[in-house]
Z-matrix of the N, CA and C atoms (Angstrom, degrees):
N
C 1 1.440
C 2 1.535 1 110.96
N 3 1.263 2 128.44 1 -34.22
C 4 1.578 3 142.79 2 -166.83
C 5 1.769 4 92.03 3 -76.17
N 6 1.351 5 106.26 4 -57.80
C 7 1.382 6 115.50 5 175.83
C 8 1.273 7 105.03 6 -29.50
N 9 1.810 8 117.58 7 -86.44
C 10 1.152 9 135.02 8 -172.58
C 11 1.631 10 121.53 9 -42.56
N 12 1.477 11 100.77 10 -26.09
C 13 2.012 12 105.92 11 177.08
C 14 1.138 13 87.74 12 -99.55
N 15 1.379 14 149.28 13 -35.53
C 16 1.721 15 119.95 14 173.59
C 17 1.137 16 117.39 15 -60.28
N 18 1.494 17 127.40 16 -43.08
C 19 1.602 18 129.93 17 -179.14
C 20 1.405 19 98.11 18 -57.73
N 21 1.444 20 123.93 19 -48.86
C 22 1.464 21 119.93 20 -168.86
C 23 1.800 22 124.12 21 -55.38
N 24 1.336 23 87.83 22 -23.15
C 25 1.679 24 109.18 23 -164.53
C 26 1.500 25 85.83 24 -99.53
N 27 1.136 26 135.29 25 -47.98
C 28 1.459 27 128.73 26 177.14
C 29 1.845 28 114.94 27 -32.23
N 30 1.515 29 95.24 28 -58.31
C 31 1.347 30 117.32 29 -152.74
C 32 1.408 31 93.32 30 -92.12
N 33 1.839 32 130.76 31 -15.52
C 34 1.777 33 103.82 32 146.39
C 35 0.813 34 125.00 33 -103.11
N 36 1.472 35 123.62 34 14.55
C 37 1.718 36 126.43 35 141.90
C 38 1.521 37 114.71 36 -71.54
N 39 1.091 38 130.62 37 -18.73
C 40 1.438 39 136.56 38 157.86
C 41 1.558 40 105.61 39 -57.06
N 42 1.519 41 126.72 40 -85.78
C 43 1.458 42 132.12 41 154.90
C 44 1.046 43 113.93 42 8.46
N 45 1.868 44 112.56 43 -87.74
C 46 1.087 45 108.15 44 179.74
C 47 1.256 46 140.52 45 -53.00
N 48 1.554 47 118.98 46 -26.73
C 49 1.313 48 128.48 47 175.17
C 50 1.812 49 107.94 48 -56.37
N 51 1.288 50 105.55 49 -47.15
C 52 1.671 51 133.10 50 -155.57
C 53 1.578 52 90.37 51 -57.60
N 54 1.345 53 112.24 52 -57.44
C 55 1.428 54 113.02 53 -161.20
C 56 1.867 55 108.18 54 -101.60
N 57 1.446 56 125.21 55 -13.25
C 58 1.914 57 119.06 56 160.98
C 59 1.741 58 100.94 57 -54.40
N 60 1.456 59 144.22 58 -63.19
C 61 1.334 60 110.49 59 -179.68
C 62 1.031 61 141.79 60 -45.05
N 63 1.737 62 100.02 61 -38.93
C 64 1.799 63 90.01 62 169.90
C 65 1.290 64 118.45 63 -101.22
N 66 1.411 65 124.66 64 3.74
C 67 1.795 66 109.47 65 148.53
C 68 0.931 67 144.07 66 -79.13
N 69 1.531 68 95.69 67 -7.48
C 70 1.874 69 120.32 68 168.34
C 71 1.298 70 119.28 69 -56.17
N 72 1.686 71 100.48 70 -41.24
C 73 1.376 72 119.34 71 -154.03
C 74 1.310 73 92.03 72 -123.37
N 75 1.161 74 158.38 73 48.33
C 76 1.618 75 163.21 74 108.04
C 77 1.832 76 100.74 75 -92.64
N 78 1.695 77 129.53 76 -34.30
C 79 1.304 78 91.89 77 163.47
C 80 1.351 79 123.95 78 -84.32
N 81 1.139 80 112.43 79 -18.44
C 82 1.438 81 112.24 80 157.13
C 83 1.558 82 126.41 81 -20.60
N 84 1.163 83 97.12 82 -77.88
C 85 1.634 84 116.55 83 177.50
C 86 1.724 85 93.86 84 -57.18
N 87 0.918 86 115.12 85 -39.21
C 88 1.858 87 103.67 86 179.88
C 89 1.506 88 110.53 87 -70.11
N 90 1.073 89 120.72 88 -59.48
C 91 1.606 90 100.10 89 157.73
C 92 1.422 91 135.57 90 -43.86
N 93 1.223 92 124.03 91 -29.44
C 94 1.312 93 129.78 92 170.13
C 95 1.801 94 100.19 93 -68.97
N 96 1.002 95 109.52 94 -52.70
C 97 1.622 96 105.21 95 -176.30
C 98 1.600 97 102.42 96 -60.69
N 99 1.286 98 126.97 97 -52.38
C 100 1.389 99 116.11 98 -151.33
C 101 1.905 100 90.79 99 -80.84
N 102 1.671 101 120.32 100 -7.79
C 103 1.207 102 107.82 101 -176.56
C 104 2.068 103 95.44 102 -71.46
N 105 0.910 104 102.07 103 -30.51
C 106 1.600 105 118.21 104 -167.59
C 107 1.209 106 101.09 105 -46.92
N 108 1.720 107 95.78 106 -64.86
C 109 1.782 108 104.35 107 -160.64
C 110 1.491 109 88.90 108 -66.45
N 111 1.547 110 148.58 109 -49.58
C 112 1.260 111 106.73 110 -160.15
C 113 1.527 112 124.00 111 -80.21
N 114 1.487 113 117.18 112 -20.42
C 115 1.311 114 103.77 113 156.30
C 116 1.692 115 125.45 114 -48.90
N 117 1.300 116 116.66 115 -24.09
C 118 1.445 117 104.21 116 174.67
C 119 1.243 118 116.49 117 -73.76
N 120 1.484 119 108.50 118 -51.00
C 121 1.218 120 118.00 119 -177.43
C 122 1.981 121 111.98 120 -41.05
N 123 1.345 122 95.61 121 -54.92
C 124 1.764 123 100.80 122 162.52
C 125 1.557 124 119.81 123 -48.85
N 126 1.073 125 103.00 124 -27.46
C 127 1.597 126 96.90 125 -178.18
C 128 1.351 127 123.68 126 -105.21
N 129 1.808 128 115.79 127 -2.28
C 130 1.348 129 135.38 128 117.07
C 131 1.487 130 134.32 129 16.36
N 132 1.789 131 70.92 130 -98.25
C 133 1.566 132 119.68 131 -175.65
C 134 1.493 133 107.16 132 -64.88
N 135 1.851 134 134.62 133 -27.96
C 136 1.160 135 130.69 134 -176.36
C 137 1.277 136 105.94 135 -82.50
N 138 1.734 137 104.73 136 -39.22
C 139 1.976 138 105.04 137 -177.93
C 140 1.247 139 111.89 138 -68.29
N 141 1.922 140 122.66 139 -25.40
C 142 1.850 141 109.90 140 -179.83
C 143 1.440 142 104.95 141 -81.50
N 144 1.461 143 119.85 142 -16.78
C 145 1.455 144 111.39 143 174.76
C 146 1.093 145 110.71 144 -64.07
N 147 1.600 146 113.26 145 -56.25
C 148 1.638 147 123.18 146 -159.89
C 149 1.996 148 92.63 147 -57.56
N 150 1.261 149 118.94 148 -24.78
C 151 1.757 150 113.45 149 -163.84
C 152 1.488 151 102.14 150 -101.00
N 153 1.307 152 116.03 151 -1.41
C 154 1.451 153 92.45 152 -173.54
C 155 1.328 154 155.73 153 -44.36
N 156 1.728 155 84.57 154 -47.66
C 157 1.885 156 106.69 155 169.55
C 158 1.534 157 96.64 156 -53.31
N 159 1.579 158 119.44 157 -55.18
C 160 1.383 159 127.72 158 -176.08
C 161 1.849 160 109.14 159 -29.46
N 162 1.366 161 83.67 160 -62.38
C 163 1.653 162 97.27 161 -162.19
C 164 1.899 163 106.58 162 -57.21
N 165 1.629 164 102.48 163 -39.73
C 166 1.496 165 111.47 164 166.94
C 167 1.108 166 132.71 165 -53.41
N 168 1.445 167 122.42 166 -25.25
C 169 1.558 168 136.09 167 -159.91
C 170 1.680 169 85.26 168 -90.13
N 171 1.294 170 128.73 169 -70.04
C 172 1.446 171 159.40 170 172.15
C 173 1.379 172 91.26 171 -19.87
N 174 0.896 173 107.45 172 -67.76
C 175 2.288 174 115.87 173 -170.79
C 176 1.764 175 94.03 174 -58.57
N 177 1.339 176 114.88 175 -59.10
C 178 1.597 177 108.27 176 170.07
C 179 1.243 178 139.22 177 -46.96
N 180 1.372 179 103.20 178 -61.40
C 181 1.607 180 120.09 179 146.78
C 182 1.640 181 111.65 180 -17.99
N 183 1.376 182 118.87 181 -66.62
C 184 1.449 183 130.00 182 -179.42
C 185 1.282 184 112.01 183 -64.06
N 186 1.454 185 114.24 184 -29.41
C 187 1.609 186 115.97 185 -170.02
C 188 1.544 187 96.17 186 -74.75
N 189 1.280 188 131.76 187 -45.93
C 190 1.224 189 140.85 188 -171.09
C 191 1.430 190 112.36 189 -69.02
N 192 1.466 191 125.47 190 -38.68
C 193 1.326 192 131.39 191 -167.95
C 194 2.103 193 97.28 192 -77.18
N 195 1.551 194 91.48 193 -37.70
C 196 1.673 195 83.86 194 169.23
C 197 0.925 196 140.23 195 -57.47
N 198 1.431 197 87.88 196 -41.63
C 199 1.809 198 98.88 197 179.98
C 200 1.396 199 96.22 198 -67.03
N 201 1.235 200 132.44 199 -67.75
C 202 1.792 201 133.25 200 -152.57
C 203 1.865 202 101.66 201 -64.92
N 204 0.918 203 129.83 202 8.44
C 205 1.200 204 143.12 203 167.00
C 206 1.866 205 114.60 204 -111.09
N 207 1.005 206 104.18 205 -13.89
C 208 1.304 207 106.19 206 -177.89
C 209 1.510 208 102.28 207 -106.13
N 210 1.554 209 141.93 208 -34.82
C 211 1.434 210 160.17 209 125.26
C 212 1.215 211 88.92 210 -23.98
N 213 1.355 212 143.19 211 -75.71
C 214 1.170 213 130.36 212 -142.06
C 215 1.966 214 106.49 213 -75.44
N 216 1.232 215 97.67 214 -44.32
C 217 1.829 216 100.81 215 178.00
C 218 1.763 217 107.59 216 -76.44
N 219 0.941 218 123.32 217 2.95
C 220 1.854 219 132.20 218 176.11
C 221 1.584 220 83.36 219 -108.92
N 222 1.178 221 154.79 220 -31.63
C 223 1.206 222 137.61 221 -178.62
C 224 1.422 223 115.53 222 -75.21
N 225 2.092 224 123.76 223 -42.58
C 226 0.973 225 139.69 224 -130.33
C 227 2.065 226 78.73 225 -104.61
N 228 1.421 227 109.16 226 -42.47
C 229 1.690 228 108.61 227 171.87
C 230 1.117 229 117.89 228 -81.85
N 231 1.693 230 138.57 229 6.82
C 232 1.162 231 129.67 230 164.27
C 233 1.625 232 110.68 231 -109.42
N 234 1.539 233 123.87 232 -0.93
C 235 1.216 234 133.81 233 142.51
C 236 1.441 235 132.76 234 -162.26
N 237 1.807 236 85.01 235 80.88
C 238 1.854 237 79.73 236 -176.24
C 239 1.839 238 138.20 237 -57.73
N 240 1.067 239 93.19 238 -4.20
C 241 1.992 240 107.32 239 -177.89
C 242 1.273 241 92.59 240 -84.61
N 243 0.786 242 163.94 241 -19.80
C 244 1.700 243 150.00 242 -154.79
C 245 1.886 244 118.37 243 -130.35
C-alpha cells in the first residue's frame, strides 16, 4: 500500500513539474498583457480628460440639433402646405 501511495505521489510530482513551466510562463505573459492594458487604459483616461469640454459642447450641440428637429417636425404637422 506505501508502495502504491509513493508511486502515486511520485507521478503528481511528475504532473506538477510537467505543467509549473508553462504556467509560469503563460502568467507571465498575463502580467505583461494586463501591464499593457493598464497603461492604455491611462492613456484613455488622459485623451477623455484632455476632450472633455470637447465631448460636452458635442452632447449640446446634439441636444440642440434635437430639439430644432423636433420644432421643426411639430411645425411641418401643424402646417404641412406652407
Amino acid at each position: 500500500m506505501v508502495d502504491h501511495a509513493d508511486g502515486t505521489i511520485q507521478n503528481m510530482n511528475g504532473t506538477v513539474s510537467d505543467i509549473r513551466d508553462p504556467l509560469r510562463k503563460d502568467l507571465t505573459e498575463l502580467q505583461a498583457t494586463l501591464q499593457e492594458a493598464k497603461g492604455l487604459l491611462a492613456n484613455i483616461q488622459v485623451l477623455v480628460r484632455a476632450n472633455d469640454s470637447r465631448i460636452e459642447d458635442t452632447l449640446e450641440n446634439l441636444r440642440t440639433t434635437t430639439q430644432n428637429l423636433s420644432d421643426l417636425t411639430d411645425s411641418v404637422k401643424q402646417r404641412p402646405g406652407v
